[in-house]
BABATOR-594010 format. One record per atom (N, C-alpha, C): x, y, z. Coordinates in steps of 0.001 Angstrom, whole numbers, plus 500000, padded with zeros to 6 digits. Layout:
! residues N
XYZ ...
END
This chain:
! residues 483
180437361099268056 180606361277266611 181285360040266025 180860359442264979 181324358264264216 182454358928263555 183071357047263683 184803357691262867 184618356981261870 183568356108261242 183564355666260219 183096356348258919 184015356021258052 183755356312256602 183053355556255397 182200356154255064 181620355326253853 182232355662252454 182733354488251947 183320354792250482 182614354019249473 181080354041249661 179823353249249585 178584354236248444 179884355850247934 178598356751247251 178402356215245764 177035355965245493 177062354799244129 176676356271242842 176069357212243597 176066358549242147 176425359398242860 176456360725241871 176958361782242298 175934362806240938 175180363655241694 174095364910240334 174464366015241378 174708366573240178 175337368206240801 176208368118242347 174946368372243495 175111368607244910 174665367712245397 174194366832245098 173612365449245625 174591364103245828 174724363757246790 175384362528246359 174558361545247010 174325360028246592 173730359279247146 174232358132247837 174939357729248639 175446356999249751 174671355499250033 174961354797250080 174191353259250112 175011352541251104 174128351928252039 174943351133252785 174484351616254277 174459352938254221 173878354029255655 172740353284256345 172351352675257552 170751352190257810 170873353281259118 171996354188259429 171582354964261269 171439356267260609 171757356826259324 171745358396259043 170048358841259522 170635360346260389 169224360708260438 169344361924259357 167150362203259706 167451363411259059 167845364797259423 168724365287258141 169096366604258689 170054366647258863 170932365220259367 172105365135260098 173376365777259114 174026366746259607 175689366968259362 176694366110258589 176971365884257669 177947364763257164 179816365961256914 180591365459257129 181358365644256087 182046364716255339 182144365270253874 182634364963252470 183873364911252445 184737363916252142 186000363765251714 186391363624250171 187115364349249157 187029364125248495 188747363747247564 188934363202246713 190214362578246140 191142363676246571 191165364670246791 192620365145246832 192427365892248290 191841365066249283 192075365338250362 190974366715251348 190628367362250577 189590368340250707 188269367650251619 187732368507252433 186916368460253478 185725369154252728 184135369038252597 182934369864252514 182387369352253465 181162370307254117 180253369787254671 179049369738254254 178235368559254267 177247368293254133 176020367854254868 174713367596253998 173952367501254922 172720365909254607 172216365510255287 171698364308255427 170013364856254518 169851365096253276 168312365192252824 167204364267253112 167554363162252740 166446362070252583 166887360742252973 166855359370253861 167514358477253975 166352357438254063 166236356279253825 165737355527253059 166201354050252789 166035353092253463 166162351792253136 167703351405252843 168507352120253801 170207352309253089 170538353143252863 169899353931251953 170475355107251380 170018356193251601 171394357113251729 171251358767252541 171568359453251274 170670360885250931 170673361557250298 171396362655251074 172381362994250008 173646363751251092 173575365315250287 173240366346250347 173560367831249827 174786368221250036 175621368306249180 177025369246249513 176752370848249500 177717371054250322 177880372798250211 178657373053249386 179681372426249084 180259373219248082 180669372806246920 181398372647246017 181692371976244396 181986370861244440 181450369699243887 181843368628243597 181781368219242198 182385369202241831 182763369458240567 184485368516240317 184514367779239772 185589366602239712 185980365633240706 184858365220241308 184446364157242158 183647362985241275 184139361860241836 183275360580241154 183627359597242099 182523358578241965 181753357846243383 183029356745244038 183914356520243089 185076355391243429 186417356135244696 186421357548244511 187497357881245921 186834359146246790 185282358917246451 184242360075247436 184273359311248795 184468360006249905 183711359447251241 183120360072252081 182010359742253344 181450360239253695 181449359488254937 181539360984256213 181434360876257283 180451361387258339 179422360522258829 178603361469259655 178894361810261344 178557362757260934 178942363671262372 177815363255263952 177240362518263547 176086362318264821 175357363341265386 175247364867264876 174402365831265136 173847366719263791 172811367112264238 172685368437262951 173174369911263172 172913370212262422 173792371368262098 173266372762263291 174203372944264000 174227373738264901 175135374824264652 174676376286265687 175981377445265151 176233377672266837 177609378513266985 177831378752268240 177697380380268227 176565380515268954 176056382166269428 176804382919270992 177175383631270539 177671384497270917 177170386695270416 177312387034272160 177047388427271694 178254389451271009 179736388193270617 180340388973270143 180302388807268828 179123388132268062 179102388016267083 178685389409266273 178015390312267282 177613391821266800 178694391801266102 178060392794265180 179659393525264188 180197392680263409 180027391619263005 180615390826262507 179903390208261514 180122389638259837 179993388854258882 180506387845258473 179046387007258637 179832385392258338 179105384942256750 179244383587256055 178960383471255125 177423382674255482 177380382213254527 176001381048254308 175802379923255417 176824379530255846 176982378053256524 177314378952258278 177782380116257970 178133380810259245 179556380624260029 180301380878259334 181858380708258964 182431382483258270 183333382955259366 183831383961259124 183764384552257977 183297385990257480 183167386337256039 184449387922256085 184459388524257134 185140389612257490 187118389331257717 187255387818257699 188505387712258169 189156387892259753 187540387749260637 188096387906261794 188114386236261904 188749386167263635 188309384765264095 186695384174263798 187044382292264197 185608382038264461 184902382521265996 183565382477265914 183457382878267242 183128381621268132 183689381332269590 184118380573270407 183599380713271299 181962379402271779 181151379813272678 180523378628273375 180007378461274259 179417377347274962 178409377076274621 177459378080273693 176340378133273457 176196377450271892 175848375893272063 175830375404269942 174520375045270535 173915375712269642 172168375959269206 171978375041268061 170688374590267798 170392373670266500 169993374809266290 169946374675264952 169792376024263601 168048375762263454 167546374738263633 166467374295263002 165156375666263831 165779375340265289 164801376405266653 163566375028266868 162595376191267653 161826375460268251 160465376319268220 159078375603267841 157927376605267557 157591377735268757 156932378664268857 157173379432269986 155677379123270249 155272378523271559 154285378054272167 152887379491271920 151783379038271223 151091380149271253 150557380618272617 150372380065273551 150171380216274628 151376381451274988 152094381046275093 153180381768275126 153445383019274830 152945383241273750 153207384563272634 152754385879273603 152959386940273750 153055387952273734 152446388674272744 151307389545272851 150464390290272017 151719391599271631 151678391727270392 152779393257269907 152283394108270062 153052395372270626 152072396376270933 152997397463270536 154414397921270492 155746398298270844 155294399094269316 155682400642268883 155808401342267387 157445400993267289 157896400642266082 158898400331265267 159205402501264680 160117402427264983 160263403879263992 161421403404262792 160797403411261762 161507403041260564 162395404733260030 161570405654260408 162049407157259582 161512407118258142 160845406297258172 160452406191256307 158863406506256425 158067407646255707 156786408025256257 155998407378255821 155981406464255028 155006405566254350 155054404072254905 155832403968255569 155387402612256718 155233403270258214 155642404423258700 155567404363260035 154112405189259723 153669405817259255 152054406484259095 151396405600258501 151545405215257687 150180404372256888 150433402696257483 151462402468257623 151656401022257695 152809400163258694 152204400697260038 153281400838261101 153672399547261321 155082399539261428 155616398115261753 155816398184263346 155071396936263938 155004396659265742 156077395582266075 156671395781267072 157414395037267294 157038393628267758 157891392715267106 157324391116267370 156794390655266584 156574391574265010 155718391309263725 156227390845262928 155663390228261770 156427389911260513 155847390963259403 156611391756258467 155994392484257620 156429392447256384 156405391841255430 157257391126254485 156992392610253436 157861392607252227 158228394128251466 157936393063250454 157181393366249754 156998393036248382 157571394068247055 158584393596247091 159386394136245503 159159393269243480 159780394088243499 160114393163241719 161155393664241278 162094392482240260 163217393118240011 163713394116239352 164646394926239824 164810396340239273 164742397427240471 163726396873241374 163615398033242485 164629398218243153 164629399652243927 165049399880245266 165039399208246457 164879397848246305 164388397122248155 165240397445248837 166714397410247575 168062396871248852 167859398371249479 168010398895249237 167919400395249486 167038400988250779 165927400334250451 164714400680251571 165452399785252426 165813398245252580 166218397694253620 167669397584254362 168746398508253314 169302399260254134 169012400510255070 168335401268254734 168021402234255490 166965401719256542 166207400939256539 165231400482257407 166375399778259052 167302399131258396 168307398815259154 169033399757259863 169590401163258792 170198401889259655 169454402771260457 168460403123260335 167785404081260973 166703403336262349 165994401652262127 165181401626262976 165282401441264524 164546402011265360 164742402331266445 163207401899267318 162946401729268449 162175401629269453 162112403212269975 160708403602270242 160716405143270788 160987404894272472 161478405686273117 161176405796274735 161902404327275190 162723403583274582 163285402562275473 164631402907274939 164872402186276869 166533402159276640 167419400475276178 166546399730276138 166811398094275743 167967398633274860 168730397042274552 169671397368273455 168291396706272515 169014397354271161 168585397395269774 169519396707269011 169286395419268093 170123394708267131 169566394905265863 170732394689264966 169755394054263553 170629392933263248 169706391510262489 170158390697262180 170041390835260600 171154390780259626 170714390958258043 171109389488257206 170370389064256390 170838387485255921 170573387989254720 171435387881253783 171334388194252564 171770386598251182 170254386552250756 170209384941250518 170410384721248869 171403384776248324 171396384471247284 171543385690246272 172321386369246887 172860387899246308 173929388261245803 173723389070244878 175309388793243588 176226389585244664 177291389874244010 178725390620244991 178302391865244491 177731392422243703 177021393923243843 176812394457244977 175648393583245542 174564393673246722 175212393589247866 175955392670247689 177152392053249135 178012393518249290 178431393781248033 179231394765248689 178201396202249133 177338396266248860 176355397330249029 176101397530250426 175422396337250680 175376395960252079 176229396102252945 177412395714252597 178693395808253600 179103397243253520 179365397757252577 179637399198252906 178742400239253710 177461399775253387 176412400761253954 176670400262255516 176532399658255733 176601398772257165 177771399143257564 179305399228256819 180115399877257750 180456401419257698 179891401651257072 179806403282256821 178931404329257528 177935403720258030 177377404374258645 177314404046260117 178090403351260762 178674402356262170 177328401989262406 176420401007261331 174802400353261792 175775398994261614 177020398548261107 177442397487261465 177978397059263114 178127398350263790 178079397808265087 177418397395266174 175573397561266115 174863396828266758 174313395478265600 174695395266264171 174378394438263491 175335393338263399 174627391742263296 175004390550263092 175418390346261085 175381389839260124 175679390245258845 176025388588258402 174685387755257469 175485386527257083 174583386870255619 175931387013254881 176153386598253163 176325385426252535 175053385367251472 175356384193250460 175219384601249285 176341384062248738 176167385022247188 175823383873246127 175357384588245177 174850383783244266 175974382696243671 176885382997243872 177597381999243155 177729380774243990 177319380793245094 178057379980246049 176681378667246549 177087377488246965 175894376410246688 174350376556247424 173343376498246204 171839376607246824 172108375909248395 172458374967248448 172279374739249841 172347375911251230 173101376251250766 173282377648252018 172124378878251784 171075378401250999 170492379481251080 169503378658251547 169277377133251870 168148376495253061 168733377265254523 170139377477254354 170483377237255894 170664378683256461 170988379485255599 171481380842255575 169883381615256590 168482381687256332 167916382054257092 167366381581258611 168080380080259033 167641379623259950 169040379831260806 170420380096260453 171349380696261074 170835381899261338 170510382658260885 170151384251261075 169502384252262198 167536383407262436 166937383691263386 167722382779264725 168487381387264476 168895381456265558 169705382249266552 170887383005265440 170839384660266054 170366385140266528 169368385753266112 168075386504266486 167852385918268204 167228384299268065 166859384228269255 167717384189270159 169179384131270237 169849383885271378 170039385465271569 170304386535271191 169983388091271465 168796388343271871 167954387949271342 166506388401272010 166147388028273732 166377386556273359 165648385578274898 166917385490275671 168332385600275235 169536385501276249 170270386385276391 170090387633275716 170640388653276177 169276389945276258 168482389509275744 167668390846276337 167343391609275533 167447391573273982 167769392864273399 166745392418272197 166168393884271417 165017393866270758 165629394008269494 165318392704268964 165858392416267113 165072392131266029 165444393165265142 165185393249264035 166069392557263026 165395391241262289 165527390827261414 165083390944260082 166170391226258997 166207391407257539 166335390292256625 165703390023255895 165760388771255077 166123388753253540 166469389327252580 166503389335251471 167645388700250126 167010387413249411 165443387704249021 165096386462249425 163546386383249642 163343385043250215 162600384289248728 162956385185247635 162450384518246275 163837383580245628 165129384174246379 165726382718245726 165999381994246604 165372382423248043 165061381143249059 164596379693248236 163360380513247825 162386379189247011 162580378925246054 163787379418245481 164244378640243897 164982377388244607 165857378141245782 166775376945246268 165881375791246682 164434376034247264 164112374927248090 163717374471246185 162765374671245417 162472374078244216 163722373128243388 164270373684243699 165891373005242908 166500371795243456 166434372134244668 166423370539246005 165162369937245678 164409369945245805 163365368985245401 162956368346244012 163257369323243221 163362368867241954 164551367513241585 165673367852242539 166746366871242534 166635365295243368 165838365614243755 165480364494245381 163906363563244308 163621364532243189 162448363948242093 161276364040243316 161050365044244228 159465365229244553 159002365313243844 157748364727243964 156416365769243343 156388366919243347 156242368060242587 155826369310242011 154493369663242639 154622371106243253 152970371716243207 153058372654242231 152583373571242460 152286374859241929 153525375397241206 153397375633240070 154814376187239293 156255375549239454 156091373780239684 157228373516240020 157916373288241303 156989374595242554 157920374418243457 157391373327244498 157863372676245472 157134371472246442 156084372345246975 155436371112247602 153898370799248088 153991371521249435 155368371579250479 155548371707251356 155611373257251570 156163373751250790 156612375646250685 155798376194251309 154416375868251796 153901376587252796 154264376512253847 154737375366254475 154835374874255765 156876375253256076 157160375114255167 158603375627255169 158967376748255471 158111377844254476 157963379270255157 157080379724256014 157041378725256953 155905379012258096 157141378653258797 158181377864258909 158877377565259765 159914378904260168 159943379631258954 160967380648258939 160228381925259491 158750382319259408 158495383687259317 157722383500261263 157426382065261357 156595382042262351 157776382101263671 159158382192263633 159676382539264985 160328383737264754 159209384650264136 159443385812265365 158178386493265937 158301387000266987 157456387323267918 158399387860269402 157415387734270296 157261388227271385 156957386930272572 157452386826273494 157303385510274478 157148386297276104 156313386028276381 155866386340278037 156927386153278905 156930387140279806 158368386577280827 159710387343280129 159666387850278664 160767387970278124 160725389097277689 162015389863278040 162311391193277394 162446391432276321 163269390554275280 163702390319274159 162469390094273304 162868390504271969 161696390310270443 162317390192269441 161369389758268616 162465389458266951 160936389898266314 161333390985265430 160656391619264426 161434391255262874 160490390341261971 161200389956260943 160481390756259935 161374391306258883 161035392061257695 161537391121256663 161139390007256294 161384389318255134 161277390262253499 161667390174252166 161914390740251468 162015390010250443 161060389944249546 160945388969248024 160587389495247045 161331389134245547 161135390044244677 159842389110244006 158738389751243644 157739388917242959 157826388779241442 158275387162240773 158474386829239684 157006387467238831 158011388359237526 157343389039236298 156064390293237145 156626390217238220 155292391688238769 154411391044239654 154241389813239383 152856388637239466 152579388548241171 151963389397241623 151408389065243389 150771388272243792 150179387240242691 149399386400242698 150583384716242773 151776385533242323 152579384366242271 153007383335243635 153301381964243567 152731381293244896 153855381789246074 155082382368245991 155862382860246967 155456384055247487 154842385197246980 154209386549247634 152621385793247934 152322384885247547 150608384680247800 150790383968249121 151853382990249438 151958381712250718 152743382643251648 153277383936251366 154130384617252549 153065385384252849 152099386255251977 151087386950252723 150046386361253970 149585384786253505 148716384044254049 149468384085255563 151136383778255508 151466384016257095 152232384781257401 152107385638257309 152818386761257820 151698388001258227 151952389323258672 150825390161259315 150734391333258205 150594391466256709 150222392500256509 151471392333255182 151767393394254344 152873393162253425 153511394900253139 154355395385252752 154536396592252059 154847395889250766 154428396913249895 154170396341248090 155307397623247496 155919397162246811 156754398460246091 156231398974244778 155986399749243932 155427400128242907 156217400779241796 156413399818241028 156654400036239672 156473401928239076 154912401892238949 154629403228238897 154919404422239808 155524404584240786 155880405259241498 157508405747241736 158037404637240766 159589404278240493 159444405153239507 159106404884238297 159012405402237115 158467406853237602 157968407247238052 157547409053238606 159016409531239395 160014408899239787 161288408988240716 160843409894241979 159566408670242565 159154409296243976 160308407515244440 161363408014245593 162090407562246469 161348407602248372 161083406162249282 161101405021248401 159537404764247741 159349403845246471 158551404029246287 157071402749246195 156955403157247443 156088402060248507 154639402808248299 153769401634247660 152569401631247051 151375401670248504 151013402405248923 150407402685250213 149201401696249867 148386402354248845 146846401576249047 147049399602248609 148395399435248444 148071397559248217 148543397383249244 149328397735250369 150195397974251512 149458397411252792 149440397031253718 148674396781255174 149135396278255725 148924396566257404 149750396381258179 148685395719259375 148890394823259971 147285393838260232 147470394410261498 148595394909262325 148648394960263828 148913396180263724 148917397224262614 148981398877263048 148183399157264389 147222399086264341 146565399592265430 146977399634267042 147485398046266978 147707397688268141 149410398436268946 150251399058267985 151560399836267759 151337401520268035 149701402396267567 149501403797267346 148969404048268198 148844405205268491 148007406118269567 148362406741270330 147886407261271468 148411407758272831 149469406762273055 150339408058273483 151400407032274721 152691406088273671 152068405791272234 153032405424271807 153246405967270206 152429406525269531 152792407803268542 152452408195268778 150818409383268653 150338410196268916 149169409744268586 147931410484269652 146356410000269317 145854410567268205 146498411424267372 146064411830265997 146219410773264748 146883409978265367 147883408843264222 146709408156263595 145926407414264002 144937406385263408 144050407295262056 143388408303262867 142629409305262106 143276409879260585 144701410519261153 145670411140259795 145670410241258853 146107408848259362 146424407570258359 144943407248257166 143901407184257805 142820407227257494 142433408079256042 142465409451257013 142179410648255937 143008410711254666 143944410650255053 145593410474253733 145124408970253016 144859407872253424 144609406513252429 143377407189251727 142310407915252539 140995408295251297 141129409659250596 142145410525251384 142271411152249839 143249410789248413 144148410191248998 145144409621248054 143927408883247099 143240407497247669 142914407167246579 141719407593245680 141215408724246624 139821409798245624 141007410465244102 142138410817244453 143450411481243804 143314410637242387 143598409591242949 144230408547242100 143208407820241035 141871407894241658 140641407843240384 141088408661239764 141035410025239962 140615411285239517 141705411075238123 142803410555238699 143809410496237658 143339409748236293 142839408682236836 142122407895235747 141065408482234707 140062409280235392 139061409622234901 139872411241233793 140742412034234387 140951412550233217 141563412209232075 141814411256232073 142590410531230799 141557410368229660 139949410020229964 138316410542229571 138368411607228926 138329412193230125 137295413757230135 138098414749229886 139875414494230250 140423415898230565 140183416695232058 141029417259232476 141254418221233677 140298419114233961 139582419948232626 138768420824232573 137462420521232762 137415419281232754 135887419380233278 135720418485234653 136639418717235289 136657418409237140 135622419750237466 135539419680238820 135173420744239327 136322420945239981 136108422214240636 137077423159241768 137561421563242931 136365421407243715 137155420251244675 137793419037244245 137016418739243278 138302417468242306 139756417968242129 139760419314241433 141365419605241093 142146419226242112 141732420235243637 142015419879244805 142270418560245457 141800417544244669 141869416213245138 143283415386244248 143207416368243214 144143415685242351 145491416076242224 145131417324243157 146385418323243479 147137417608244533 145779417514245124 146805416605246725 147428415248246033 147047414476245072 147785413239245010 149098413250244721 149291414098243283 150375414612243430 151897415168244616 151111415955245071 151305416815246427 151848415372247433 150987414087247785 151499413653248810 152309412801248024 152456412164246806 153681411334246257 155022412588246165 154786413572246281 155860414235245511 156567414860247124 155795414897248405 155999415579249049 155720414619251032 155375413686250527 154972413192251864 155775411143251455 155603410410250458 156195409647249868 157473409537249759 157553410804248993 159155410771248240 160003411314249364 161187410665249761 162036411263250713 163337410996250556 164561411388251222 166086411157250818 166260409783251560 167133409403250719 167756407909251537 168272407894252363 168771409343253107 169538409467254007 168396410181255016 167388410653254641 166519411663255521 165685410773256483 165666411127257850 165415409958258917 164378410767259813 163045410999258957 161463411703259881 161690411060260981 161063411778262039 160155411510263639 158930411253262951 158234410538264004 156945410155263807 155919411390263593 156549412518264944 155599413589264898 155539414556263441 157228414643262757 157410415040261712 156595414625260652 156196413483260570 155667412364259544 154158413266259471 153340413234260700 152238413180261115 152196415019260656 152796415644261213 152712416984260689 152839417593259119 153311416675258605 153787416596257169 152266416285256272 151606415001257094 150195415006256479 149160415780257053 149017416541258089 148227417533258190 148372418934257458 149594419225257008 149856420156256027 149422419985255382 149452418747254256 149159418497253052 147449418311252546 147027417556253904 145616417799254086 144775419256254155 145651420237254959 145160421522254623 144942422008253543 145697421121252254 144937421703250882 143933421327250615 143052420823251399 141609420602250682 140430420757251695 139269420669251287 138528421312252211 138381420929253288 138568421751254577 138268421353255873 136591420068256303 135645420898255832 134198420154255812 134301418940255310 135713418458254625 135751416926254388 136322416013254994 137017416486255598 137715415901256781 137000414588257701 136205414320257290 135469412960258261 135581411936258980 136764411984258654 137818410831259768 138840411273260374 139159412356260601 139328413438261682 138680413580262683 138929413539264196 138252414073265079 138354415248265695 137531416240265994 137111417826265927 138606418331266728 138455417451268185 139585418424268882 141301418018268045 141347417042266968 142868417175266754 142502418019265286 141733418087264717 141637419805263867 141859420705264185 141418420859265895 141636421877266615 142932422119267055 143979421072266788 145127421423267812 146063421067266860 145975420144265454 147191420032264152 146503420386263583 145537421143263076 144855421243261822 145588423244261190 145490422904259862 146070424118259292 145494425213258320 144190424924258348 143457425293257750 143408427106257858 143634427442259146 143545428625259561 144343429523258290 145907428788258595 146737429198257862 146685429176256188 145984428404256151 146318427947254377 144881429137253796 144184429610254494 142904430423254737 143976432128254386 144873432103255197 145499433732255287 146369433980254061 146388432469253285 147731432621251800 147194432623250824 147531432596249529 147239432108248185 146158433453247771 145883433397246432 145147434308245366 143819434983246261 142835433787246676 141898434162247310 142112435146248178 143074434966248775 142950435409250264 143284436828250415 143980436763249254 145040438496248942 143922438759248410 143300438233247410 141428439284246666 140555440100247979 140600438604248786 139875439261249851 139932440305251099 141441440178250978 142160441679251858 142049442955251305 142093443101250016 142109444202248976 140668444830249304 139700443733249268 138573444199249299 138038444783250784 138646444068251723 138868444792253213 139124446100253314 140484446187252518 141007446932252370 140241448740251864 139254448171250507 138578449263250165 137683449440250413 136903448623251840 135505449030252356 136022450012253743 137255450035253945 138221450030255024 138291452027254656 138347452268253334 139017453684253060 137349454898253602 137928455614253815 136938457073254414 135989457061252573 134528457425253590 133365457552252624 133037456231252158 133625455211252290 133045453470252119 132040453651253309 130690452404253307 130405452064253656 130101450602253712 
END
């Protein structure tokens, strides 16, 4: 590590300072900031260039000017020290104690940056995720080793769904340990404290890791804040063994932060402002997690972005779908009905469900149920449209039935408590009920013997108006002198 100081910074914009004189800075590299009254920041090496190093501060350089600034580089980049006693514990943005315990003290300093995971390498996902939430583990099963990003907008419930997704998710039939890693990127002290309470309130802070950046505190830590997290992730996964689930939210002021750095550094602009690169950036973040041959350990990432003005078309939900496996979409309209959580099934997909359901690891009814429930929901959900036309009264008998069920499964298979934590089999039994309200003979993506063995038709046959007409009438062919 160099002991030399440069007192060589010729500007200073916002978080930027620009340093002249530098010809060894690499990129990426670690600096720390000295500033007039003795104060330490750390910083980081952006751009270097013919002399001059483009330096990011972490924290205020707010009454700093270029005549008593100095700058020291550290000869490495920015590394964290992992440890498994970091469970239970919250650090900030940069990964520096947030709880008031010690730092943690380890042999293990990891570069934050990681390393691509060899496709060769990879491990096909196969593992069911049990979330307890019936509208991702039935319609849109999360596999372990996946990325499944939650598409929100602001105002929703995410934090909500991704607290509970945290406290409740589990691996079926293994005894592995289970982690969660949560990075919360650019979140007011609302959220922070939301998070932290839920997390210690329900003791899901004791198999969980926990790094906070709050909005007030410098964009920079929200470049660094998700690549601390997965290096977490990987030293639990590949060095201790244990199957992690990573939380990301939001990765929409991820990309204000990266737009705001680049805007400052005067890139070129793509799409709405933000750099050219944002694909390849969030390829760096979503593409290590997976599954690796030889290895017990997994990192299942649930990234979480709110989509600016609703817009899915917008380039942060459009460049995270392109890499990632599938998305959950949250719905506005389903909020406004106060169905809880309220996760839009038919924009929803899950690219590796298949490879997660079935025998042996939910049940061989699973593929089929999922099926039948996406085509009656959305026969429901015309139907809804079309009476807004015609009116109710001029459906027929099996339409009502179709429109009954839509209702029926938002109000009754959708909507659930924040605290209420389904089994898979619960889930699955929940939509064969609901399916029993409509006609058996439609059933077409059903196969005969699981009609035969969940199907409820029998029952829903012995209840209701009809059925009592038709006993009565039993009843009076039943009395002496009938024939």
């Amino acid at each position: 590590m160099s002991d030399i100081y440069y007192k060589s910074v010729k500007q200073i914009t916002n978080v930027l300072l620009f340093v002249d004189g530098i010809k060894d800075a690499a990129y990426n590299e670690m600096v720390d900031i000295v500033l007039e009254d003795g104060r330490t920041i750390t910083g980081q090496v952006l751009d270097t260039r013919d002399g001059l190093a483009i330096v990011q501060s972490f924290g205020e350089t707010t009454g700093t000017n270029t005549s008593t600034t100095s700058v020291k580089l550290r000869g490495e980049t920015a590394k964290i020290a992992v440890s498994k006693d970091m469970l239970g514990r919250i650090f900030n943005g940069i990964g520096k104690p947030r709880d008031g315990g010690n730092p943690i003290y380890s042999d293990e300093m990891v570069d934050i940056t990681g390393s691509a995971i060899n496709p060769y390498s990879r491990e096909e996902p196969s593992e069911f995720i049990q979330t307890g939430i019936s509208s991702i583990d039935a319609m849109n099963t999360l596999v372990r080793g996946q990325k499944l990003p939650i598409f929100s907008a602001s105002g929703m419930p995410h934090n909500r769904i991704a607290a509970q997704i945290a406290r409740q998710a589990k691996i079926l039939g293994e005894s592995e340990d289970f982690a969660v890693v949560f990075g919360g990127i650019g979140i007011n002290s609302e959220e922070a404290n939301f998070f932290r309470r839920e997390f210690e309130s329900t003791g899901a802070l004791s198999r969980a890791v926990m790094f906070l950046n709050l909005s007030s505190e410098p964009s920079m830590e929200r470049i660094i804040l998700p690549r601390l997290a997965l290096t977490t992730a990987e030293y639990l996964a590949y060095k201790e063994d244990m199957h992690v689930l990573v939380i990301l939210t939001d990765m929409t002021n991820y990309c204000e932060a990266l737009r705001e750095i680049s805007a400052a550094r005067e890139e070129v602009p793509g799409r709405r402002g933000y750099p050219g690169y944002m694909y390849t950036d969030l390829a760096s973040i979503y593409e290590r997690a997976g599954k690796i041959q030889g290895r017990k350990g997994s990192i299942t990432q649930i990234p979480i972005l709110t989509m600016p003005g609703d817009d899915i078309t917008h380039p942060i939900p459009d460049l995270t779908g392109y890499i990632t496996e599938g998305q959950v979409v949250v719905s506005r309209e389903l909020y406004r009905r106060g169905v809880y959580p309220n996760i839009d099934v038919l924009l929803s997909l899950s690219r590796l469900m298949n490879q997660g359901i079935g025998k042996e690891r939910t049940r061989g009814d699973h593929r089929g149920v999922a099926d039948q429930l996406f085509a009656s929901y959305a026969r429901g959900k015309e139907l809804r449209n079309l009476i807004e036309i015609v009116g109710e009264e001029a459906l027929s008998e099996n339409d009502r039935k179709y429109l009954h069920f839509a209702d029926a499964y938002e109000s009754k298979f959708l909507n659930q408590d924040y605290y209420e934590d389904r089994s898979i089999e619960t889930t699955l039994d929940l939509g064969w009920e609901l399916l029993a309200g409509l006609p058996k003979i439609e059933m077409k993506r059903l196969k005969d013997e699981y009609i035969q063995k969940y199907g409820r038709w029998e029952a829903h046959a012995d209840s209701g108006p009809a059925a009592a007409e038709s006993k009565e009438e039993d009843k009076e062919e039943e009395k002496p002198g009938k024939k």
